[in-house]
Every structure is written in structure tokens, then in C-alpha cells.
N, C-alpha and C positions, 0 to 999 in steps of 0.2 A: 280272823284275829285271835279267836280265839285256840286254835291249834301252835300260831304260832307264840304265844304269850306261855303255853303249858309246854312248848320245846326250851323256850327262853329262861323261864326262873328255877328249873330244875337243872338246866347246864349251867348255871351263873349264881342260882344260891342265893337269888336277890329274896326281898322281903325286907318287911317290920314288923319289929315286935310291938303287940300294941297288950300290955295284961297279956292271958294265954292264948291271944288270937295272933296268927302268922297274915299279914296282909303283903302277898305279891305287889299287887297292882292296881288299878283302877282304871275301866275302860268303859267306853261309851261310843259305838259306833267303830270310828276310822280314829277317834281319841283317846290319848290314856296316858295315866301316869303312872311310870314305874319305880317300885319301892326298894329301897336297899336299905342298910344302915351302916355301911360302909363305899368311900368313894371306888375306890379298886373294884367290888363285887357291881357296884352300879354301870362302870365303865366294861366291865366284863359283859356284864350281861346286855349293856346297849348292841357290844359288839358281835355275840351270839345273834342278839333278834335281828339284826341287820343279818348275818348270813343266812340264818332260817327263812327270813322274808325274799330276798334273793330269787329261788326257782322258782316260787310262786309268782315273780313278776310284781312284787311289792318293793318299792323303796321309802326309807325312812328319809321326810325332808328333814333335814338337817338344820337345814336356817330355821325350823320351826320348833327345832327340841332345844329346852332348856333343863341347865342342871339349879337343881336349888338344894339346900343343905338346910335343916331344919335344925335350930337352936345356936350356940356356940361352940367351938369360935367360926367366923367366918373367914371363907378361902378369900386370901390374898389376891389372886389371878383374874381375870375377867372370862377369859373362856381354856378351855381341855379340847384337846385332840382326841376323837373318837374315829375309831377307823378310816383313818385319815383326813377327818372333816372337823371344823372347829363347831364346838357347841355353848354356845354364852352362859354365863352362869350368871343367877338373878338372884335380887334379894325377895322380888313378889315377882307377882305374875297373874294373869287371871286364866281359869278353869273352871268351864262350864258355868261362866256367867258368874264364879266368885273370885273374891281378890284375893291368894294364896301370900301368906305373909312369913319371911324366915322366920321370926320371932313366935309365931305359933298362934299366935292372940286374934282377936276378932275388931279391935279398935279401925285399923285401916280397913277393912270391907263395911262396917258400918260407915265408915264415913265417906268412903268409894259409893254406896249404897245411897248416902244423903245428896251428894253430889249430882249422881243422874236423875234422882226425884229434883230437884234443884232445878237442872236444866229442861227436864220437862213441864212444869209449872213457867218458868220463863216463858217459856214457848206458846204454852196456854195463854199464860197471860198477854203477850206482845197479840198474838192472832188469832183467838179464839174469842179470851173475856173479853177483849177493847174492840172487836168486831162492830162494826155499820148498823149491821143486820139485827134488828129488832125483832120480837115477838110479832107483831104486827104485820111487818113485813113478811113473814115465812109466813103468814095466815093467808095472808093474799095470793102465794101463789100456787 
């Protein structure tokens, strides 16, 4: 991944600025998110890593990339054609276990965050605390 990620944002030019730091990308494994800060250099560069990926026998699932656009205004359209494949454009989306929100903010992940604490306490509670099974009982056997 990572050969093909250092052939990709150097022919595409992708990145963000973030202060004086250039951030490419972000990958983890067989996952990642790639950085642009413009749509065209983004679609560029999807389309490079796709050919670079190619001989090595790697393909980009397509139904599984999403494009997202961080701050305003937001794109009209629902999905973009990238090398001949349609790719949905989101307002969030989750990454690596967090909720990625266009608006930039942390409100929806906290409360994406309270929600699965939520459903697991439910859980607890229906089958765990309201259990049969006494102290007593588990002494016995």
C-alpha cells in the first residue's frame, strides 16, 4: 500500500494543508483516506492509484470509496464518475470506528459514541442485570 500511495500523491498532487504540515493520506492496513483540497486533484489522483494498483493485482472496491468534502459549500450531486465507476459522495461516514462529519465538528461522533453505549447497556440490562441467576445459584455449582 504503501508503494502504491507514494506513486499516487506525487502524480496527483493530492494532500492537505493543515498549518505547515502537507498531509497525503491516511492508511491503516488495506484502509485509508485520501487527502486533496481540491475535487479535480482528488479525482486525479483516485484515478492514478487505480492504475498503479492494477499490475500488482490490487483493485479499488469502488462501492466501498466514498467522496466527502470537508466544510462549505456542499456538492449538489450524489455520486462522481471515477474511472468509469460511480463513487457516492457522503455528508459523514464512519473511519476506523469514528463518525467523520462534513462539518468538521465532534457533536455527531459523541453522540454516534452515546448511542452504542446506549445499545449496549440495553443489552446488559434486558440479559445480563434482570438474569435468574442469583449469587447463590452460581455458588452451587
Amino acid at each position: 500500500m504503501n508503494w502504491i500511495m507514494e506513486h499516487t500523491v506525487h502524480k496527483g498532487l493530492a494532500g492537505a494543508t493543515v498549518g505547515e504540515q502537507v498531509f497525503t493520506d491516511l492508511d491503516y492496513a488495506d484502509d485509508m483516506a485520501l487527502l486533496a483540497q481540491m475535487l479535480e486533484v482528488l479525482l486525479l489522483s483516485l484515478s492514478v492509484m487505480d492504475e498503479e494498483a492494477k499490475p500488482l493485482g490490487l483493485h479499488i472496491s469502488w462501492s466501498k470509496t466514498k467522496i466527502q468534502q470537508i466544510g462549505e459549500p456542499c456538492y449538489s450531486q450524489s455520486y462522481l464518475t471515477v474511472a468509469g465507476e460511480n463513487v457516492e459522495i457522503v455528508d459523514s461516514f464512519i473511519y476506523r470506528g469514528s463518525l467523520i462529519d462534513r462539518k468538521g465538528g465532534s457533536d455527531h461522533e459523541i453522540r454516534h459514541r452515546i448511542e452504542i453505549t446506549r445499545s449496549c447497556m440495553t443489552l446488559l440490562d434486558k440479559h445480563s442485570w434482570r438474569s435468574p441467576i442469583t449469587l447463590a445459584t452460581k455458588i452451587r455449582l
